[in-house]
C-alpha positions in Angstrom: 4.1 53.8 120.9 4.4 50.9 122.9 1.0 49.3 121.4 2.1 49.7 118.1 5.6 48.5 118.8 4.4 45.4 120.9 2.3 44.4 118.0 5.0 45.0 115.4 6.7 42.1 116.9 3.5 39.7 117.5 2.0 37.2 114.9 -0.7 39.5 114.4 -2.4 42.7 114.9 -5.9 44.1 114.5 -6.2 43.1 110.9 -5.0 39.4 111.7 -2.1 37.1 111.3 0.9 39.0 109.7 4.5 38.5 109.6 6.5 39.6 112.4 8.4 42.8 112.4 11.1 43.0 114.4 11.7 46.5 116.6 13.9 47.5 119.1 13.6 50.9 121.2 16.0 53.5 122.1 18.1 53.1 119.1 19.5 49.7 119.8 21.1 48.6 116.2 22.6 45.8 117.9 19.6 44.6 119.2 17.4 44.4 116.1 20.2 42.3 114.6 20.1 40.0 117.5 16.1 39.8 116.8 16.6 39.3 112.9 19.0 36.2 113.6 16.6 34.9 116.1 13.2 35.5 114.0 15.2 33.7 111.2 16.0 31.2 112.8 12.9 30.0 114.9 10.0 32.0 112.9 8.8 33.3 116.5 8.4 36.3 117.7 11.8 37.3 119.6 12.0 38.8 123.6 13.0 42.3 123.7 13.7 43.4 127.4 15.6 45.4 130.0 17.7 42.7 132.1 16.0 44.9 135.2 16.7 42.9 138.3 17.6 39.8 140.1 15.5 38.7 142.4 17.9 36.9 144.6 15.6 34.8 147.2 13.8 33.1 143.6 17.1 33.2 141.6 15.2 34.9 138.6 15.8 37.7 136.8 12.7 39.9 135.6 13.2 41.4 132.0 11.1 44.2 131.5 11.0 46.6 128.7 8.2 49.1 128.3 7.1 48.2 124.6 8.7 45.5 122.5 7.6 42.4 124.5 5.2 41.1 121.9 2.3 40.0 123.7 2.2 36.5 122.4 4.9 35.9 124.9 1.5 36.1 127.4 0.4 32.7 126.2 2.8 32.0 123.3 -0.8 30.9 121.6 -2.0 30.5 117.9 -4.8 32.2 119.1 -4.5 36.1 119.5 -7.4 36.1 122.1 -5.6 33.6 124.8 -2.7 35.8 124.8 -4.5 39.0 124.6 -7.1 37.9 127.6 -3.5 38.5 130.1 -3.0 41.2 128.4 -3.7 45.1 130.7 -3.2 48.8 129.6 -2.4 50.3 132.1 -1.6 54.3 132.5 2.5 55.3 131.4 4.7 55.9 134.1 7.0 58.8 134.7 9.5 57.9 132.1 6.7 59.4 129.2 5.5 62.4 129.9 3.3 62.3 126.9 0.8 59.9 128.9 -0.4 57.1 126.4 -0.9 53.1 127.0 1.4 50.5 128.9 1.0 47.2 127.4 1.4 44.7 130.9 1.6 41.3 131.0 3.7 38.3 132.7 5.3 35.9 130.1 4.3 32.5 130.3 6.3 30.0 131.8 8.4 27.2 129.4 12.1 26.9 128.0 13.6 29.5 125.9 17.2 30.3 124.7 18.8 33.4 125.3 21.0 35.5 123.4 22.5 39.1 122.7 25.2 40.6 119.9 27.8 42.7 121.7 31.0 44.4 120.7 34.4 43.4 122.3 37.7 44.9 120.8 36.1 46.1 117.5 34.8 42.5 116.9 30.9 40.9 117.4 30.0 38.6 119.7 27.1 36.8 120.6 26.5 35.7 124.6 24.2 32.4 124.1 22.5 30.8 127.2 19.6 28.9 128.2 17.2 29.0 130.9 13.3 29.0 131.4 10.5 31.7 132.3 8.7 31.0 135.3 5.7 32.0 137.3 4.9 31.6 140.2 1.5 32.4 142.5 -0.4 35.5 141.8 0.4 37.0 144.8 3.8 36.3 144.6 4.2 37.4 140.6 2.4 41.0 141.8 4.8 41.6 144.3 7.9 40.7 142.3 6.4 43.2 139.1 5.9 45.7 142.0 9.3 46.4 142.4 10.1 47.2 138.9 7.4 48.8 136.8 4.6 47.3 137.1 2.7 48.6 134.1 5.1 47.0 132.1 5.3 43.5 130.5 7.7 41.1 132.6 9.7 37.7 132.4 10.8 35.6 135.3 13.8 34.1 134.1 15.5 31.5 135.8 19.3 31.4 133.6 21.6 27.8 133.6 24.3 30.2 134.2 25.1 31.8 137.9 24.5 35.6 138.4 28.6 35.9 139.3 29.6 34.4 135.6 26.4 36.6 134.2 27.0 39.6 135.5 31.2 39.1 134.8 30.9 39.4 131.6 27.5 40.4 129.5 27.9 43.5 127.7 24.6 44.9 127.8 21.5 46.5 129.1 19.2 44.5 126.4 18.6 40.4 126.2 16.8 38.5 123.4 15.3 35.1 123.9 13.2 32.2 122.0 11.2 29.3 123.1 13.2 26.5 122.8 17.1 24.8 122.9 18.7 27.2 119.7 22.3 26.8 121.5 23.6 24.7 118.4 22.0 26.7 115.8 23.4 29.6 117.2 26.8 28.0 117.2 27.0 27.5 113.9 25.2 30.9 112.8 28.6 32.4 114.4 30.3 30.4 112.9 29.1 31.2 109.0 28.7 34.8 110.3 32.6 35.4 111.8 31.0 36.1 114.9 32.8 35.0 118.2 30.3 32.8 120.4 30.1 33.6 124.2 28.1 30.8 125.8 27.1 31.2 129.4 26.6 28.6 132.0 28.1 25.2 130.2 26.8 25.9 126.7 30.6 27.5 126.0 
């Protein structure tokens, strides 16, 4: 399922250009709201990922999720074939023992907002922050993916906020992000929604 689920949540599949459709795995109701705000708002197709490790010597974090990371994230091109040409199937990994297609790639590098609905005390929030995805040379990128899983689709993310205030206070496994500065827009959504705003590194 991870082809069809990557390609779900890209501009297109094999019949063309389509509308994105956002999905989120393993049940994560939360999530897919976080994805429908952000679709909504930007018209993009929106990260899914594991936040899977930070890579302390590169300050980056790799998020890494076996199936959802659309693979226009590759390139973040119009054109299917410039993100699809980064694009490897590899073999599934012991999580699924059913065997079937990995869909692996390394997002491209450029500004993107983060975000993520959580629960606190019966009430939403939403943790908002901005950073950037980075690359860096190939040899370097293969061994940072080789310490995760590999086969799967990976973003370096370099986040404006530290790892002590991250780690102090995000509520979950999952993150969500965008191309681009949505800190504002975000804002406000909370605001019209009743949703308390949790902004990380100087965006509070």
């Amino acid at each position: 399922m991870d082809i069809t689920e990557a390609f779900l949540n890209d501009p297109y599949d094999w019949d063309g250009p389509k509308e994105t459709h956002v999905c989120a795995t393993e049940a994560d109701m939360d999530a897919a709201l976080t994805m429908q705000l952000l679709k909504g708002l930007t018209h993009t197709p929106v990260l899914f990922a594991d936040v899977r490790h930070y890579h302390s010597e590169q300050g980056i974090w790799d998020l890494c999720n076996s199936g959802q990371h659309a693979t226009w994230f590759a390139a973040r091109s119009a054109d299917p074939a410039e993100n699809l040409s980064h694009v490897h199937l590899y073999p599934e990994g012991f999580y699924f023992k059913a065997g079937g297609a990995s869909v692996h790639h390394l997002a491209a590098p450029g500004d993107f907002t983060f975000a993520r609905l959580t629960r606190l005390k019966g009430r939403y929030r939403m943790h908002v922050l901005r950073g950037a995805f980075e690359q860096f040379d190939h040899e370097v990128n293969e061994a940072l993916m080789h310490q995760s899983d590999y086969n799967w689709p990976h973003a370096f993310a370099r986040f404006d906020a530290s790892y002590e205030e991250f780690l102090g206070r995000y509520g979950s496994n999952h993150i969500h992000a965008v191309p681009g500065d949505h800190v504002e827009e975000l804002r406000i959504i909370c605001q019209l929604l009743d949703i308390d705003y949790d902004g990380f590194g100087g965006v509070a």
